[in-house]
KETOR-560650 format. One line per 2 residues: their letters; for each residue x, y, z of C-alpha. Coordinates in nm, 2 decimals, m for minus. Layout:
a) X:Y:Z | ...
//
This chain:
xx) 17.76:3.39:16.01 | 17.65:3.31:16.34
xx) 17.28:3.26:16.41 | 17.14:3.50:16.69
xx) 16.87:3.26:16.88 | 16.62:3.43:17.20
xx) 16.60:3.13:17.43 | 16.29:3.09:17.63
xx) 16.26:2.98:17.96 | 16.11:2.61:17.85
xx) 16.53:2.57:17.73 | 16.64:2.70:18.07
xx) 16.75:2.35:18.21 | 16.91:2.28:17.90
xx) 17.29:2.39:17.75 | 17.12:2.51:17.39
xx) 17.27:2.84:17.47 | 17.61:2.72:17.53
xx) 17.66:2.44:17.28 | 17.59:2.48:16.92
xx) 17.32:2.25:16.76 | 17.13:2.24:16.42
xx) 16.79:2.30:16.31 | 16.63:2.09:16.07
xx) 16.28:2.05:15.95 | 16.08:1.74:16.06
xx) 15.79:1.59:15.93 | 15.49:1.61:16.12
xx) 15.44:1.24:16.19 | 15.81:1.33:16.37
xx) 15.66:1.61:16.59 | 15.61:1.47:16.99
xx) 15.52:1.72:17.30 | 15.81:1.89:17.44
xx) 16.06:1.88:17.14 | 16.25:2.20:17.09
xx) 16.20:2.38:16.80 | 16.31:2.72:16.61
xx) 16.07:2.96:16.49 | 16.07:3.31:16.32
xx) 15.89:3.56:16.42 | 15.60:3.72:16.22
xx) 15.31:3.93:16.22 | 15.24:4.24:16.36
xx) 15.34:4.37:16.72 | 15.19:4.39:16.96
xx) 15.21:4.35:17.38 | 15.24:3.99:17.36
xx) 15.54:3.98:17.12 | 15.81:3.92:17.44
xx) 16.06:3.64:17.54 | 16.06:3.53:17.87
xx) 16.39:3.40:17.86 | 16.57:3.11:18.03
xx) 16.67:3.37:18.31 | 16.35:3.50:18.33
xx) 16.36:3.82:18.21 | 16.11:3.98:17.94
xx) 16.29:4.04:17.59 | 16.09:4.23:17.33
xx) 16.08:4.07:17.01 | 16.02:4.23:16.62
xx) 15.96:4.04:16.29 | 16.29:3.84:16.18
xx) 16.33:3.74:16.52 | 16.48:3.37:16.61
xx) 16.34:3.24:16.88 | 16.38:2.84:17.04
xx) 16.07:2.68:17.24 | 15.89:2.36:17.32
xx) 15.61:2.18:17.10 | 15.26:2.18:17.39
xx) 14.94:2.26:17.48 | 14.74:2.52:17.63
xx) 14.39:2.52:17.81 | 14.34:2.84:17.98
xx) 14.01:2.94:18.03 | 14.04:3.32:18.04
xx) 14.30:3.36:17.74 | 14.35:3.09:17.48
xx) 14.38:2.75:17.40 | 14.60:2.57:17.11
xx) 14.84:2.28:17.07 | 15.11:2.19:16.86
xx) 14.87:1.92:16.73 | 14.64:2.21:16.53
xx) 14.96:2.33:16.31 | 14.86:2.33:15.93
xx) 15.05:2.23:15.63 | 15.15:2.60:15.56
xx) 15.37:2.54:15.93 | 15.22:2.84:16.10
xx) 15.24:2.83:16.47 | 15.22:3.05:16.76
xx) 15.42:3.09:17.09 | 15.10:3.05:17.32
xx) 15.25:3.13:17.65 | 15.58:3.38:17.63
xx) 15.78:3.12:17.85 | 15.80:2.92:17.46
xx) 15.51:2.72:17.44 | 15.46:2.70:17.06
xx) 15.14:2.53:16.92 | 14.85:2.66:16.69
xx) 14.58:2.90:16.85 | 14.25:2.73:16.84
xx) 14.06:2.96:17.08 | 14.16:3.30:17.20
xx) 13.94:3.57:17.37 | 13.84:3.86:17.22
xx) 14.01:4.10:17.48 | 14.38:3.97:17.43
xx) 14.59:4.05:17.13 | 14.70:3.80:16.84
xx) 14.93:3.55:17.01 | 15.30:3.60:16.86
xx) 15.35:3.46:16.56 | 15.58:3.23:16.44
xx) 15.69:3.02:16.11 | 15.80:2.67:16.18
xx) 16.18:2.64:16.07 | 16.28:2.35:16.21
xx) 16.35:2.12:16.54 | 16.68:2.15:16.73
xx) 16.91:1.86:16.66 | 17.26:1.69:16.74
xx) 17.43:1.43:16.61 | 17.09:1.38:16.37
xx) 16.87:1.34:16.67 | 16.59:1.55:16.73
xx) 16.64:1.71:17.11 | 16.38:1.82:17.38
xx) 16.27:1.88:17.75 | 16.31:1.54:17.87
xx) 16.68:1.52:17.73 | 16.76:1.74:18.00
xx) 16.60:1.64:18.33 | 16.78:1.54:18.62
xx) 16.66:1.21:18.74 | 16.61:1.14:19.13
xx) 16.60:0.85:19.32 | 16.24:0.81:19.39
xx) 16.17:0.93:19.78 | 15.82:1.01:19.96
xx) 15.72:1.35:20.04 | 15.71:1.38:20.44
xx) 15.69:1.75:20.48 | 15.39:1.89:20.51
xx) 15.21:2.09:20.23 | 15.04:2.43:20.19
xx) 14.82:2.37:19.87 | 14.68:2.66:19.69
xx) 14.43:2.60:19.39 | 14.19:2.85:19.22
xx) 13.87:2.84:19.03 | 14.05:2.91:18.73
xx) 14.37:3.15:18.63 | 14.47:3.50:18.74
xx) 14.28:3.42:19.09 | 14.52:3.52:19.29
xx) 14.72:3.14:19.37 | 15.06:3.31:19.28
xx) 15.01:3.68:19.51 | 14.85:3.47:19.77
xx) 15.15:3.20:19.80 | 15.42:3.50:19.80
xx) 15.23:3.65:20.15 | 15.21:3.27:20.29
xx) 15.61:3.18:20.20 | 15.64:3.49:20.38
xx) 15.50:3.46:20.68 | 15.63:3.05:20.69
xx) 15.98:3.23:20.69 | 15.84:3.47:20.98
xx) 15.79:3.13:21.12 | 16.15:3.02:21.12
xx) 16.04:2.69:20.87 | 16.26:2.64:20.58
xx) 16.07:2.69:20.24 | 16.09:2.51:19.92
xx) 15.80:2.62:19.65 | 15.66:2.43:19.35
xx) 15.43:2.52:19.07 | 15.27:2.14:18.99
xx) 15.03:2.23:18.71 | 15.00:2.50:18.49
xx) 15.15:2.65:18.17 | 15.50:2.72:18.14
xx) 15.57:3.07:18.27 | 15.90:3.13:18.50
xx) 15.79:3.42:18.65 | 15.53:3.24:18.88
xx) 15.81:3.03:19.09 | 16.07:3.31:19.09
xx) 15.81:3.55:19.24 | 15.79:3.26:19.54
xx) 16.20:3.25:19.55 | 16.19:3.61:19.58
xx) 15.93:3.56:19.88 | 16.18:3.37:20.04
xx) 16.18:2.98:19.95 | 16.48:2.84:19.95
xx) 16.45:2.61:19.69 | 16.17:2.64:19.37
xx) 16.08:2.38:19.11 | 15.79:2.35:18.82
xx) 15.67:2.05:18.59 | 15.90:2.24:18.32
xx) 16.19:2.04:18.58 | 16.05:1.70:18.47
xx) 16.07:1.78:18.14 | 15.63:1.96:18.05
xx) 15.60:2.29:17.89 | 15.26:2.22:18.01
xx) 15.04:1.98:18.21 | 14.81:1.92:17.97
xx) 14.88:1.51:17.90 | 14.77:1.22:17.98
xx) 14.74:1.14:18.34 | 14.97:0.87:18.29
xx) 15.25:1.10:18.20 | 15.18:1.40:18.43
xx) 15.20:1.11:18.70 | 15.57:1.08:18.63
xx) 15.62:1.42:18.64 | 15.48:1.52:18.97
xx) 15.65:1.16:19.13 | 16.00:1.32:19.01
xx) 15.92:1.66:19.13 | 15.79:1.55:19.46
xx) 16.11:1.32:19.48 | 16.35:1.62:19.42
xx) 16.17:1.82:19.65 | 16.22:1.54:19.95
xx) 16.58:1.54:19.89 | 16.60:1.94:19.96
xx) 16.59:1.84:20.35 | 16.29:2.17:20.38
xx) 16.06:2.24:20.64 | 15.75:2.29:20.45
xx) 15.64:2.30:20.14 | 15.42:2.58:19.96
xx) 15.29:2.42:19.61 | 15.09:2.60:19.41
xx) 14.81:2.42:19.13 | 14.80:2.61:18.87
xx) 14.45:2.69:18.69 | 14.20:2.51:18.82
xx) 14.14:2.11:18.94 | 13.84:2.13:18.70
xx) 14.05:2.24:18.36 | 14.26:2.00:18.16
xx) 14.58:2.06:18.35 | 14.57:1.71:18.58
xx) 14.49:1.94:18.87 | 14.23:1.73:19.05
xx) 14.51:1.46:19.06 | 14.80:1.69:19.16
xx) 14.54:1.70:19.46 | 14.48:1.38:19.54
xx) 14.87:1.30:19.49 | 14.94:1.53:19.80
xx) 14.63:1.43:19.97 | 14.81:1.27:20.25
xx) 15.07:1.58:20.28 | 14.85:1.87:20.27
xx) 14.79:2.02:20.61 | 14.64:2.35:20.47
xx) 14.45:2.44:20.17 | 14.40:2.78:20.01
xx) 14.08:2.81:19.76 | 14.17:3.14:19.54
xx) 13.88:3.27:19.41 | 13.76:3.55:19.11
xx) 13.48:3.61:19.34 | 13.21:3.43:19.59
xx) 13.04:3.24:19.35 | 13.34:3.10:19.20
xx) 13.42:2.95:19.55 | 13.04:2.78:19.55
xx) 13.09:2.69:19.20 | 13.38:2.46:19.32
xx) 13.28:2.34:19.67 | 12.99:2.18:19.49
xx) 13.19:2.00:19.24 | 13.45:1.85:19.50
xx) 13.22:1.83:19.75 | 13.36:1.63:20.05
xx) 13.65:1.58:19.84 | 13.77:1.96:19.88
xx) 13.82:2.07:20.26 | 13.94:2.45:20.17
xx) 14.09:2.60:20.51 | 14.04:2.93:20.39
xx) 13.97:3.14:20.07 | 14.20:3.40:19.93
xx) 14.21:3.61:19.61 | 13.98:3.85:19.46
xx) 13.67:3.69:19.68 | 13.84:3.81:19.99
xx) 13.89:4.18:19.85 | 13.64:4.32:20.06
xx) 13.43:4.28:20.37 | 13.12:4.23:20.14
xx) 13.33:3.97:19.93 | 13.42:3.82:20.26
xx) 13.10:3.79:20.44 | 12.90:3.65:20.11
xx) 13.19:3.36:20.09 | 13.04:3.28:20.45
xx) 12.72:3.28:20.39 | 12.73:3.08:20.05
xx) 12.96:2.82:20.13 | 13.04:2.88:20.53
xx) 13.43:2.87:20.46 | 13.67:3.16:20.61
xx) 13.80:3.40:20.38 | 14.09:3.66:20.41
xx) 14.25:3.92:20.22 | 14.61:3.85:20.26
xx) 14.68:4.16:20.09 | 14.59:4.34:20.41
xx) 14.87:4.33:20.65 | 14.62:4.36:20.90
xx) 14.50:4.02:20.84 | 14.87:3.86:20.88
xx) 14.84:3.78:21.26 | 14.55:3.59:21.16
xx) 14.70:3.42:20.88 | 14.99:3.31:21.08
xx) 14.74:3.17:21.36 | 14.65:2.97:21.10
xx) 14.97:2.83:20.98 | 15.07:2.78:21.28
xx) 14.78:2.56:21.39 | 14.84:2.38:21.06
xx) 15.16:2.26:21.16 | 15.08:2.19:21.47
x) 14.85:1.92:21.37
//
């Protein structure tokens, strides 16, 4: 009888769900970041038992459940943190993001539900090799990225990088510029770069492309990742460029040097803030190495928000979520590729 598998969307560049394959248990000293394994689902429900599948849509799942993912890590600083690394002898794991990162919770906060739980069955093989992300990236010919860059970053997650890049792929197509949009750091979640597709960008890729189900590795390995990604975005012949870092530069997701990377790019950075503080909080650990050219998110909510991001830091802050605001805005981008 014929296995029924949910794929996740950290499979979605691969043909798991077309060709057949076979799922064997590994020993751990076999285990490497990014393999694909299978897992069962256990536990009890609750909202964070769902599939975000390799077309992005949410799938509910119940106990008995099949589902394929990727061995990583997660840091996030307002949910959990775990890594494939923590899983115990009994083979429990958990998928940590519902894109199919599957590790062991170490830390989660006390407002979010149990991460889904999984059991460990085995890792997806063929032909008695183990298979995983990077068996399924297309390669590019290495090429520099000339186009210029809108970069938004934020002082941690859920601070508004994803909202606020929809409103500026917007109004770059109000422009008349020709959009592709990235996600460069981060944990694996398709919904964040089909939101900007839907915004209108042409063309959208994310580290899961170069084979990451998160950026939390070494620098030496996120460096390939981001070369390939910025290579395959050069060949797209686009305008502009709209790249979002997810998280923050300061957490363990090789933001700071997704930054420095596009140093020479950037012609406009976007600070997304939880609130003023958070936006003086940062400017003081860049320092001259951060030159925000405005501040979005939450700290911009409000005229209050607004005017305190002035007077603690002295950068410009605007709530793109006003439509009032948009003239403004596109001033700004405008000016920005003007320079």
């Amino acid at each position: 009888m014929k296995k029924h598998y949910f794929f996740t969307s950290v499979t979605r560049n691969s043909d798991l769900s077309m060709k057949p394959f076979d799922v064997e248990p590994l020993d751990r000293s076999q285990w490497t970041t990014g393999d694909f394994v299978v897992g069962r689902v256990t536990g009890k429900r609750n909202r964070l038992y769902r599939c975000e599948t390799r077309v992005g849509r949410m799938a509910a799942m119940v106990r008995g459940d099949l589902i394929v993912g990727a061995l990583g890590e997660r840091a996030a600083t307002l949910e959990g943190v775990g890594k494939w690394q923590a899983v115990a002898d009994d083979l429990e794991m958990e998928a940590l993001t519902s894109a199919g990162l599957m590790g062991k919770a170490t830390s989660t906060s006390v407002f979010l539900p149990e991460f889904m739980r999984l059991t460990y069955l085995g890792h997806v093989k063929r032909n008695d090799s183990k298979l995983g992300m990077m068996d399924f990236v297309v390669q590019a010919e290495p090429a520099t990225l000339e186009m210029p860059v809108f970069l938004l970053i934020g002082t941690s997650m859920s601070s508004g990088k994803t909202t606020s890049g929809q409103v500026i792929i917007r109004a770059l197509n109000y422009l008349g510029e020709n959009v592709v949009a990235a996600k460069l750091t981060g944990a694996a979640r398709y919904s964040d770069i089909l939101s900007f597709r839907d915004a209108g960008a042409n063309q959208v890729f994310d580290f899961v492309d170069a084979g990451l189900p998160s950026t939390v590795c070494s620098e030496s390995r996120f460096r390939n990742s981001i070369e390939l990604l910025t290579s395959r975005i050069a060949s797209t012949g686009a305008d502009v460029l709209v790249a979002e870092a997810g998280a923050s530069p300061l957490e363990p997701y090789n933001g700071e040097m997704a930054m420095n990377y596009l140093r020479d790019a950037n012609c406009f950075t976007v600070l997304c803030a939880s609130d003023p503080y958070a936006v003086l909080g940062v400017q003081n650990a860049f320092g001259d190495h951060l030159q925000a050219d405005l501040v979005a998110g939450p700290a911009a909510n409000t005229d209050a928000a607004v005017a305190l991001v002035k007077k603690l830091t002295g950068l410009h802050a605007l709530n793109l979520q006003d439509r009032a605001n948009h003239p403004e805005l596109l001033t700004l981008l405008k000016t920005a590729l003007a320079r």
